[in-house]
Every structure is written in structure tokens, then in C-alpha cells.
N, C-alpha and C positions, 0 to 999 in steps of 0.2 A: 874382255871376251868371256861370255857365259860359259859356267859347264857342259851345257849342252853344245853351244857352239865348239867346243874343245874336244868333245867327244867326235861328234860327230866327222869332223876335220881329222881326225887321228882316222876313225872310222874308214874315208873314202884314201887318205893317204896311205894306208896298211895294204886294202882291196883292189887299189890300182898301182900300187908300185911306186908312189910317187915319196916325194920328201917333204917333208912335214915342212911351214912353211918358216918365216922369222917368229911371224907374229904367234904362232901355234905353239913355238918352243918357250915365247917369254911367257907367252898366260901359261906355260905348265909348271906353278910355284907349288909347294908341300899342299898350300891351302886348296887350290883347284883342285890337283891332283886327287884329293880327298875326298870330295863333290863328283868329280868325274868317276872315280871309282863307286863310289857307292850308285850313280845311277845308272850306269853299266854294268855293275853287279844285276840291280834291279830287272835287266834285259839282258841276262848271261851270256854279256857280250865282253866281259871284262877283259877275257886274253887276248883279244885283237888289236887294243893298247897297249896292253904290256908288252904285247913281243914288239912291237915299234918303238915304244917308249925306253927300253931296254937297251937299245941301240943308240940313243941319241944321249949318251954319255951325261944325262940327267944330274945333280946333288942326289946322294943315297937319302931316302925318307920313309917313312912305315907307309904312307898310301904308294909310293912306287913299290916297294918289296909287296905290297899287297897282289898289286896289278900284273909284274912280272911271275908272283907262284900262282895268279890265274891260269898266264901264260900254258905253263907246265903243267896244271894240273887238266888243261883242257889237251893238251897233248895226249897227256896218258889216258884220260878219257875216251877222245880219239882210235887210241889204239885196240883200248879193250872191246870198244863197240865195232872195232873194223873185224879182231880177231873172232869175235861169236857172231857177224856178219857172214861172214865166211864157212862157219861151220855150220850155221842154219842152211846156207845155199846149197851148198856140198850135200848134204841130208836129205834137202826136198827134192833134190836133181836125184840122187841114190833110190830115194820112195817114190820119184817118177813124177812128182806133184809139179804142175806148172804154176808160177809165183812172179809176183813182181815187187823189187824194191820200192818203197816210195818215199817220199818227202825227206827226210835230210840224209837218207843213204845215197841220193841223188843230188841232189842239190849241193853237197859239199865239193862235189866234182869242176863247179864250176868257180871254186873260190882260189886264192892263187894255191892256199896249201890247206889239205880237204881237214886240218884238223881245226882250222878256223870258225868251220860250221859244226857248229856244236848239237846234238840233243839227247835228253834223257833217255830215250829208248829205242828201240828199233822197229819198224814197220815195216811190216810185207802182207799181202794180199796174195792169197790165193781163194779160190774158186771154193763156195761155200757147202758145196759138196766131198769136197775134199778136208775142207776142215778139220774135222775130228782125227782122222786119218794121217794129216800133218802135225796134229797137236801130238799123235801119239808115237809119231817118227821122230819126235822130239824129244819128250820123254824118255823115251828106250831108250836113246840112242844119243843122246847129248846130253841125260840125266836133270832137262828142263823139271819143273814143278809147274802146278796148275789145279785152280779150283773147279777146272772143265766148264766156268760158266760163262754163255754169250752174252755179251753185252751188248747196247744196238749195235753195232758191227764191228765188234773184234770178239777175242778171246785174248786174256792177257798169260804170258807165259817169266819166268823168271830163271835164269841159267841158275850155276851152282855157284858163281861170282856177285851172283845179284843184279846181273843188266835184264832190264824190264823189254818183253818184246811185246806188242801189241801186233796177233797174226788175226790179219781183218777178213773178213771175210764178204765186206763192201767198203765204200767210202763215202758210205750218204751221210747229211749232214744235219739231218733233220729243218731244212727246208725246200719245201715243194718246188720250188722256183730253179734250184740247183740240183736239187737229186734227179729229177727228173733225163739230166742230161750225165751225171754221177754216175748212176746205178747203169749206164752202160760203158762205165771204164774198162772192158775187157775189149769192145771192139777199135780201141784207139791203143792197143799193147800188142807191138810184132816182138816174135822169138829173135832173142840174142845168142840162145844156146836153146837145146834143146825141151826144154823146163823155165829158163830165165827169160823172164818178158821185161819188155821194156814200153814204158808210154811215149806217144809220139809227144816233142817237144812244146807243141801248142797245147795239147792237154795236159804236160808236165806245169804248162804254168797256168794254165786256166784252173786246174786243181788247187794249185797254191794260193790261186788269188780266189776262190770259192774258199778255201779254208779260213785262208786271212779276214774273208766278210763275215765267216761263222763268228770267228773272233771277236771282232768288231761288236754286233749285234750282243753279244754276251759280254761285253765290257770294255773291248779293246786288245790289238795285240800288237808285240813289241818291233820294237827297230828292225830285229833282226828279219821278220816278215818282209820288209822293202826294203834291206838291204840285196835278198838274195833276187827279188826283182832287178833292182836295178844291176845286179851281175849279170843276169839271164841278160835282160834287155840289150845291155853295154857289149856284152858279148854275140848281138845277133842268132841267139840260140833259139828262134824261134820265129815265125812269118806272121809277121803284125795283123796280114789280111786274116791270115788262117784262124788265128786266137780270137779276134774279134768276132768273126761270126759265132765261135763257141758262146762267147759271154753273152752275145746279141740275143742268144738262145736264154739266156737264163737272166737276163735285164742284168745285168752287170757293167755294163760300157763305161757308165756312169764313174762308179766305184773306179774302175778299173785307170780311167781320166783324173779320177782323184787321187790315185797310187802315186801316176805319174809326177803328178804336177808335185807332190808331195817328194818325193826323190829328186824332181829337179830342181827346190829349194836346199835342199841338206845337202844334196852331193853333188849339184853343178852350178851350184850359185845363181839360181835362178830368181824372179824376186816374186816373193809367194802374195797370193792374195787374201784377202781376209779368210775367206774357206780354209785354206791351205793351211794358215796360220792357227785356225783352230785344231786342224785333224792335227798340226807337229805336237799342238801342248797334248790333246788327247791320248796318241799315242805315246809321248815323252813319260808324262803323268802316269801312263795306265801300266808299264813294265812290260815283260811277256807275256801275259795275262788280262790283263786289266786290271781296273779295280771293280772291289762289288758296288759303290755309289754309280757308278758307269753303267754298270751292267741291270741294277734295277732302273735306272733312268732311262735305261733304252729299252728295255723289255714294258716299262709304263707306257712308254711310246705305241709298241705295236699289240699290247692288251687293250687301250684305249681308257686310261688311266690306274689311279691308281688301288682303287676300287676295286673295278676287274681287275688289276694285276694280281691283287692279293688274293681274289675271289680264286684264280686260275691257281694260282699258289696252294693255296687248299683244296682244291679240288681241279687239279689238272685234268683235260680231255682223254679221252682212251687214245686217241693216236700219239700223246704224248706218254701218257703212262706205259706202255706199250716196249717205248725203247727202254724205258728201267727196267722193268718186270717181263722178260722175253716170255713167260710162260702164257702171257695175254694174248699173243698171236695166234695162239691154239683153242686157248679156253678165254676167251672172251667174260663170258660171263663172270671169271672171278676180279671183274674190276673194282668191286666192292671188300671183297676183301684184302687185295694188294693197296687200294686208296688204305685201306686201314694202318696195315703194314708202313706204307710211308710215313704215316701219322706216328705211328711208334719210333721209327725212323729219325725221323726231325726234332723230337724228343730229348732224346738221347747223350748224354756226353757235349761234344764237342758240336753236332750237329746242332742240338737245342740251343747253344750260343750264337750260334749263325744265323739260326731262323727270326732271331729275338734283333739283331743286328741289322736283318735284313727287312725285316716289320719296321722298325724306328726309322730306315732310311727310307723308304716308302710313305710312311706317314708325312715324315715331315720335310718333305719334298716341296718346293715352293713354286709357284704358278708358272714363274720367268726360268724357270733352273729347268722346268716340262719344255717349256714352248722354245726356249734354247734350244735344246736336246731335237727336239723335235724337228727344230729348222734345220740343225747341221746335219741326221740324217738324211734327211730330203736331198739335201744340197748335194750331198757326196754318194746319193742314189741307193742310201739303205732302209 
């Protein structure tokens, strides 16, 4: 049994309550275990084996003690991100501001135990009128910090603890095809209290699986993306008719049929087809992120090679320059001197290494490795 297959199996046996099976216990030897852990790291999924693995009375070994203080350390995690969850709510409710949580202040609700679903920071949305007004109810009053700057749609804030909160003030994603239907998430969020909104369950996941396509398209995104589908799905949290005509709105069906059939390989034993087979390694390969070979092999795709990709590279369109440099939505004409700015930009430290990394994978990109790429989007409808 692969690591992947090990994982994965640990994976749906954690989220559904079940017992891991004979064969899942013998391939869990020091050597797997080590493998499983590091590509589970790779998709900060590590503590959902370890709290499982923990329990099955395993031989003590350094990738078990590894897996099990993920365990723990995604606990405490867990708690710090529930406990400044909480005192942002309380705050924005006190400042009168109506807000909604999104993406995994939600989503962990539906896993058996919400410290399972893990993430870096916190998100909420409120009304971009209110913004500044919420940023500064925060500061006062929770001693948040902040560089006050908009980015395409958030503002990033930082407690006195260090949890990163991203307070959005949309959730477009920078493509036409999905923001379209995005940039009206307030009319699909009824009050829970009087300030705390909440999204209707159809657009709870049609948002996740528009994010998950962002992903995708920028290189890929991890397990943990279709795992929290196939919770939503398994648990009926949502009306199959309802969601689909959201997607139907934004050409997504496709993608959305590719999710599936992708989850019902990994978590219900279904027998995947060649498509399928490629999005598992894609996604297996790519981590919570992707990779960047991923991510310019699919961006050659939709610049129309790699030519224009690099061409768009150096000199990105104003509708793209636009979401880096908010000041362009007012003043237009300084798009000449923000292109410059980036140019200095990409230069720079760390950045100038990436840009050099991501030129050489562009260049030497090979004909079959395009037309690949190119076929599997098509297929899985990105």
C-alpha cells in the first residue's frame, strides 16, 4: 500500500468514525509512516492521522511522535484561532458592523471535531463600506495592528498573539466567470444575530469550490479542499439542485463533476478514470498550494503560450495590475509608474529569485508537458 493510499484511508477513517482497517494497520511500519507524514505535512493535514494513529496502539517511532505533536499542536491552534474568533465577533456586533465568517471558521463545523480543520488565519467579510470603521474597532479595542492597506479584497490585520486575520471586504477572485456571481455574496447571507450573517449552504459551497478552481488554475490545491467537500456532500449540507445552478452560472459543473468523481476515488473506493487519476497525482503532487511548475504550466495554458505568458509577466494588463496596486482604481493613469514599481519589485531579495525560477520553468517547458496540461484542464473544465 502507497503512502498516499495510507493516508488517504487514515484520512476518511478519522472523518467518518470508522476503524482503520487490517490492511491500513500493517502498511503503517516506521518506513511509511515517515512518507505519510511528510506528505501530510505537505497538506497541513498531518493531525488527522495522528489523532487516529495515536489510538491504534502503534510501536513508538520518530514519524509517529512526529504525527501525534501535529495532533496537539493543531489543537492549540484550534483554540487560539476560536478564542480571537470570538473576540472579533463580539467587537464587530458592539461597533454595530454586520460581518460574516467565511471559509474554515465554517467549515470546521462540519468535521467530527472542528479542530480537525485547520487554517492559518481568520476570515470575515464585511461590507466595504464599513471596512475602515471595522479595522479601526479593532485596533482600539483588541489592540489588532495594521498597515491600513487594501489589497484586491481584504485588509490584513494581526492580533497581539500573531493570528493573521484577513477582514475582506469581497470575495472576488479575480476571474470574470466567477466573480460575477461572487461580488453578490451579501444577497445569499441571512442574519444569525443581529450583525452575524451567515451564507446559504449552496453558496457556502459553491464559494469553496470557486476558491478551490482559483487554486487550481494558480497551480493546484490541497487534499484538504475535497476533503471538506466530501463532509459537506456526505452530510447533505446542501441541495444538489440549488448549487448547481449557482455553478451553471459560472461554467463550473464541469470542475465541480471532477471534484466528485475525485472524492469518490479516495474516500469511497470508487474506480477512478484516467482524468481522475491525473487531477489525484495533480493534487497529491501540488500540497496546499501547488507547485510553481503547476502554476506557470497552467497560466501558459490560458495566456496562450509561453511567449505571451512571459510577455503578460512583464507587463501585466491594468485590470490585473489594478488588484496589486489599489491606488490604480482611482488614478488610472499612474499604470506606468506602478508597472515600474513592480519591476523594482521582482528584483529585489527573494522575489528576484523566484522571478529567475519562474522564467527557466517557462522557457524550458516542453511541447507534450503544454498540450498535457492543456488537455487535463479542458477535461476537468478549467
Amino acid at each position: 500500500m502507497t503512502p498516499e493510499k495510507i493516508l488517504l484511508s487514515l484520512l476518511r477513517c478519522a472523518v467518518c468514525g470508522e476503524q482503520a482497517s487490517d490492511a491500513v494497520k500493517a502498511a503503517c511500519t516506521p518506513e511509511n509512516l515517515e512518507q505519510v507524514y511528510t506528505l501530510a505535512n505537505k497538506h497541513d493535514l498531518a493531525h488527522i492521522p495522528g489523532q487516529l494513529l495515536a489510538a491504534m496502539g502503534l510501536p513508538e517511532s520518530d514519524a509517529l511522535k512526529k504525527l501525534k505533536s501535529a495532533a496537539f499542536a493543531a489543537v492549540h491552534r484550534y483554540v487560539q484561532l476560536d478564542y480571537e474568533l470570538k473576540r472579533i465577533c463580539d467587537t464587530l456586533q458592539l461597533a454595530q458592523i454586520p460581518y460574516v465568517p467565511l471559509k474554515g471558521a465554517v467549515i470546521r463545523e462540519f468535521y467530527p471535531e472542528p479542530w480537525m480543520r485547520t487554517s492559518c488565519d481568520i476570515d470575515i467579510l464585511v461590507h466595504e463600506a464599513d471596512l475602515e470603521r471595522a479595522a479601526q474597532a479593532l485596533t482600539e479595542k483588541l489592540s489588532y495592528t495594521t498597515d491600513g492597506q487594501k489589497k484586491y479584497h481584504d485588509m490584513w490585520l494581526f492580533s497581539p498573539s500573531g493570528i493573521h486575520l484577513e477582514l475582506h471586504f469581497s470575495i472576488l477572485e479575480t476571474m470574470e466567470n466567477m466573480d460575477a456571481l461572487l461580488c453578490r455574496v451579501w444577497e445569499f447571507a441571512t442574519p444569525e444575530t443581529e450583525y452575524c450573517y451567515q451564507l446559504s449552504p449552496e453558496f457556502l459551497a459553491f464559494h469553496l469550490l470557486a476558491h478551490t478552481s482559483y487554486h487550481f488554475t494558480g497551480g493546484g490545491s490541497g487534499i484538504r479542499s475535497m476533503l471538506d467537500i466530501f463532509l459537506l456532500r456526505r452530510q447533505k449540507a446542501y441541495d444538489e439542485t440549488a448549487l448547481r445552478k449557482l455553478l451553471a452560472q459560472c461554467g463550473l459543473e464541469t470542475f465541480y463533476d471532477a471534484v466528485l468523481a475525485l472524492i469518490a476515488y479516495w474516500f469511497e473506493g470508487e474506480t477512478p478514470s484516467p482524468v481522475t487519476e491525473k487531477m489525484s497525482q495533480f493534487v497529491l503532487n501540488g500540497g496546499t498550494y501547488g507547485t510553481k511548475k503547476q502554476n506557470v504550466l497552467i497560466k501558459q495554458q490560458h495566456k496562450g503560450g509561453k511567449v505571451k505568458y512571459l510577455l503578460t509577466r512583464l507587463f501585466p494588463p491594468y485590470k490585473e495590475l489594478k488588484f496589486r496596486y489599489r491606488v490604480l482604481e482611482k488614478h488610472p493613469i499612474l499604470y506606468p509608474v506602478m508597472l515600474v514599481r513592480r519591476w523594482v519589485e521582482l528584483m529585489l531579495g527573494k522575489r528576484l529569485k523566484e522571478s529567475v525560477q519562474e522564467a527557466k520553468i517557462a522557457l524550458n517547458t516542453a511541447k507534450d508537458q503544454s498540450a498535457d496540461m492543456e488537455d487535463f484542464l479542458r477535461q476537468i473544465g478549467l
